[in-house]
C-alpha positions in Angstrom: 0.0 0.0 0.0 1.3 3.8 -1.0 0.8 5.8 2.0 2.4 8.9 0.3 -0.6 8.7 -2.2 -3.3 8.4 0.5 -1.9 11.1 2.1 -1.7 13.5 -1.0 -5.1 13.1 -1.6 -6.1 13.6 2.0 -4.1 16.8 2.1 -6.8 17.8 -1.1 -9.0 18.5 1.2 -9.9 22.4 2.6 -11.6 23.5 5.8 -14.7 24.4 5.7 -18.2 24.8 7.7 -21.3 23.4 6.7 -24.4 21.8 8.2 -23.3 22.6 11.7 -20.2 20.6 11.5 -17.0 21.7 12.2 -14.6 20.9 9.0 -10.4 21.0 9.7 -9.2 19.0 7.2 -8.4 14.8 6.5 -6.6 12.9 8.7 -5.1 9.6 7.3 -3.3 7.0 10.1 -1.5 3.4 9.1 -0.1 0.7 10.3 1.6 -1.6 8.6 3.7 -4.4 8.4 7.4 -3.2 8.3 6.2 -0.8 11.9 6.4 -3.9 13.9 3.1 -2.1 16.1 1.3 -4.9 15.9 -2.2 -5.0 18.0 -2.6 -8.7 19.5 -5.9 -9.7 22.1 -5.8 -10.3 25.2 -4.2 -13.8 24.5 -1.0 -12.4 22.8 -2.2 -13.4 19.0 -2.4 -10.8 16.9 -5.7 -9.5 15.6 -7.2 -10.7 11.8 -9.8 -8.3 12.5 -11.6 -5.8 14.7 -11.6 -1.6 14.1 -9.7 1.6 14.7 -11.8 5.0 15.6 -10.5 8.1 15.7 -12.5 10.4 18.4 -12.8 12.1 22.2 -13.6 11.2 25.7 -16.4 13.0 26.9 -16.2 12.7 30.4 -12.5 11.0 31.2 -9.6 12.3 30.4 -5.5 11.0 30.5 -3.2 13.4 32.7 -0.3 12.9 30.8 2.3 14.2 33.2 1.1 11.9 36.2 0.4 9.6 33.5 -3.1 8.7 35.1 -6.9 8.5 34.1 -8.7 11.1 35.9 -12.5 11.4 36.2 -14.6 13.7 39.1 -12.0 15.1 40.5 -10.1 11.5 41.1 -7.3 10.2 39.4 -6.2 6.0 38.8 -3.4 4.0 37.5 -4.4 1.8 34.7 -3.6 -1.0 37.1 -5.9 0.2 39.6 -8.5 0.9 37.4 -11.6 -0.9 38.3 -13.8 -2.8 35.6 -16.4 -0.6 35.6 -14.4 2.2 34.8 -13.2 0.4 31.5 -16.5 -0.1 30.3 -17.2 3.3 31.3 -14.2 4.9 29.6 -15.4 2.7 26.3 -18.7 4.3 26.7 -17.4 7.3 26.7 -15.9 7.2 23.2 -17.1 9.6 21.1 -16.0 9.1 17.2 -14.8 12.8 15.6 -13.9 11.0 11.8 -16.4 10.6 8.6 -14.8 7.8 7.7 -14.2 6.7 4.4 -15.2 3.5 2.7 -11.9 2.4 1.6 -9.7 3.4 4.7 -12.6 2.3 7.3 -10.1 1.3 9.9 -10.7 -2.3 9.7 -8.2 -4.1 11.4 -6.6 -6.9 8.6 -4.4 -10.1 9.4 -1.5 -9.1 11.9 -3.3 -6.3 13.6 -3.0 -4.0 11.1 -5.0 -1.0 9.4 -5.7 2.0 8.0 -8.2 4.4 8.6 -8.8 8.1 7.1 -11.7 10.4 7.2 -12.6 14.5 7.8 -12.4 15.8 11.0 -16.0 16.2 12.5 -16.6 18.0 15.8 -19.7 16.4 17.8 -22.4 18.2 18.5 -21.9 20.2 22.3 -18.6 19.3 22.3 -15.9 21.8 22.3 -12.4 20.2 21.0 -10.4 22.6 20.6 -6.7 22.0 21.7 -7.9 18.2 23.2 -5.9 15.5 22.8 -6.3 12.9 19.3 -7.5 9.7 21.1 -7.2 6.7 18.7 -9.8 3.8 20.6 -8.8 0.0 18.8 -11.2 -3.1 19.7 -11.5 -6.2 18.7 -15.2 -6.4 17.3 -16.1 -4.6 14.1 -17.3 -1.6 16.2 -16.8 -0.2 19.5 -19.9 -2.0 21.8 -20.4 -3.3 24.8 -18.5 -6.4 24.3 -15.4 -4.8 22.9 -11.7 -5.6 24.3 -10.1 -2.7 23.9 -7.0 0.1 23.8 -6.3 3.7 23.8 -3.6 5.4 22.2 -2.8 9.1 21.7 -0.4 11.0 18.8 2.9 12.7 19.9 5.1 14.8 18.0 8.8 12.5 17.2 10.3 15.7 18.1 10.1 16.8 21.4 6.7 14.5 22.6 4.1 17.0 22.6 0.8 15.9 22.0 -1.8 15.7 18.7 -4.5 17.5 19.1 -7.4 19.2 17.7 -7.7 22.0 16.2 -6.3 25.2 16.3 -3.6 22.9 17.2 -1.0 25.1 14.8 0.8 22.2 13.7 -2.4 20.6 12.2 -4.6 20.7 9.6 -1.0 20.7 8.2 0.4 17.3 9.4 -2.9 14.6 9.5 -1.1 12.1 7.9 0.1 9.6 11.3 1.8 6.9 11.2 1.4 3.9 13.6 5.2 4.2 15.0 7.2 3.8 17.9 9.2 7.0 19.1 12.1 5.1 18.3 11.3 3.7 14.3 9.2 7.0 14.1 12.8 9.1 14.3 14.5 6.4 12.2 11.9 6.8 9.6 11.6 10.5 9.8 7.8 10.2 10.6 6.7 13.6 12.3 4.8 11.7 14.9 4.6 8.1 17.4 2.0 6.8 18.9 1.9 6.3 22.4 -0.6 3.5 24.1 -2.4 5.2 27.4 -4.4 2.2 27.9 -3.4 -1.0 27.1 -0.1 -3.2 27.1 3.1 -2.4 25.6 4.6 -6.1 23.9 7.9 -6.7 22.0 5.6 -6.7 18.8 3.1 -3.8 19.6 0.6 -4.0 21.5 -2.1 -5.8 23.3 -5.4 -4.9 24.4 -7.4 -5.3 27.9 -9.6 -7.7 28.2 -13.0 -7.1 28.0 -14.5 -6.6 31.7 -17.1 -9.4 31.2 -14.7 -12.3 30.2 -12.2 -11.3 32.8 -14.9 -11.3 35.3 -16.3 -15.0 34.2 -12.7 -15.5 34.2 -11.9 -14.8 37.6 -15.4 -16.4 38.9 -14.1 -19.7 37.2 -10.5 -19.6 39.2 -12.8 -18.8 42.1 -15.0 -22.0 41.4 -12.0 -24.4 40.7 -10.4 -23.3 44.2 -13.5 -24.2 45.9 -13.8 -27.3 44.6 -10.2 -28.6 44.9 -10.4 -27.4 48.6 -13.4 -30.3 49.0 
């Protein structure tokens, strides 16, 4: 796949307002192959399919210098995060992306994708200057039964984040590729991507389970402990 030609044509693209809709340009993000940022389940396998959604929070957000998920005033480690609060932070996921029909973010053999789109803003939401949040699952949409992971866009540079616009460096720059800081400066890629929720592997990544099966999961253990102590 040419990337540089997907880009081009994103970059065709103008701002503009109509219907209500906040317009700032295409964004186009890919992963591929040769980027060894593989997404894999909960298991470790990489995924052959599953979706990538480009979007906002509406009531969480990531404090990025404490490197914590904060919520009413209180603030968690992803280890300490509850599952409740997963589910609630997956409810809480707002897409921002017309997406297109032939970059639709569907995830492909090896955990891979590419998904591309205009920038919408959602209705009573104000964006302006918030952080990119990139939500991959394991199901062909984000729902209830989704395993999932967060990541967020940060300049190769010197780290600072993607965000919405007026971010000065975008409409500019949508083109991101699916990178670690470290291939993302051997490549020359202007930006990495950094996963805020989720598991780091020698491959990629890996998502968190899905609150449900881990539940079931634990009440099995539970079970089979019981009945060995008889």
């Amino acid at each position: 796949m040419s990337h540089h030609s997907l880009f081009t044509c994103a970059l065709a693209s103008i701002s503009f307002l109509a219907g209500g809709l906040v317009q700032a340009g295409d964004y186009f993000i890919s992963n591929e192959e040769d980027y060894n940022t593989s997404i894999a389940d909960t298991l470790g396998i990489p995924l052959s399919s599953g979706c990538a959604m480009l979007g906002t929070l509406t009531n969480w957000n990531y404090n990025f210098d404490g490197a914590k998920w904060a919520n009413g005033g209180s603030e968690y480690d992803q280890g300490n995060l509850s599952y409740s609060q997963i589910v609630d932070i997956r409810n809480n996921f707002v897409s921002t992306l017309n997406v297109s029909s032939s970059d639709n973010g569907s995830i492909t053999n090896g955990g891979l994708f590419s998904l591309s789109g205009s920038y919408q803003q959602p209705a009573g939401l104000t964006l302006e200057n918030t952080p990119l949040y990139l939500m991959v699952g394991n199901g062909s949409t984000i729902d209830a039964s989704t395993e999932i992971a967060v990541f967020v866009f940060r300049k190769t540079e010197d780290g600072s984040l993607a965000t919405y616009p007026s971010d000065p460096n975008l409409p500019d720059s949508n083109y991101f590729d699916f990178l670690s800081r470290d291939k993302a400066a051997a490549l020359g890629s202007e930006w990495y991507v950094e996963c805020i929720l989720g598991h780091n592997t020698p491959d990629g990544f890996q998502l968190i389970p899905e609150p449900a099966t881990a539940t079931l999961g634990l009440l099995g253990l539970a079970a089979l402990m019981v009945r060995r102590r008889r």
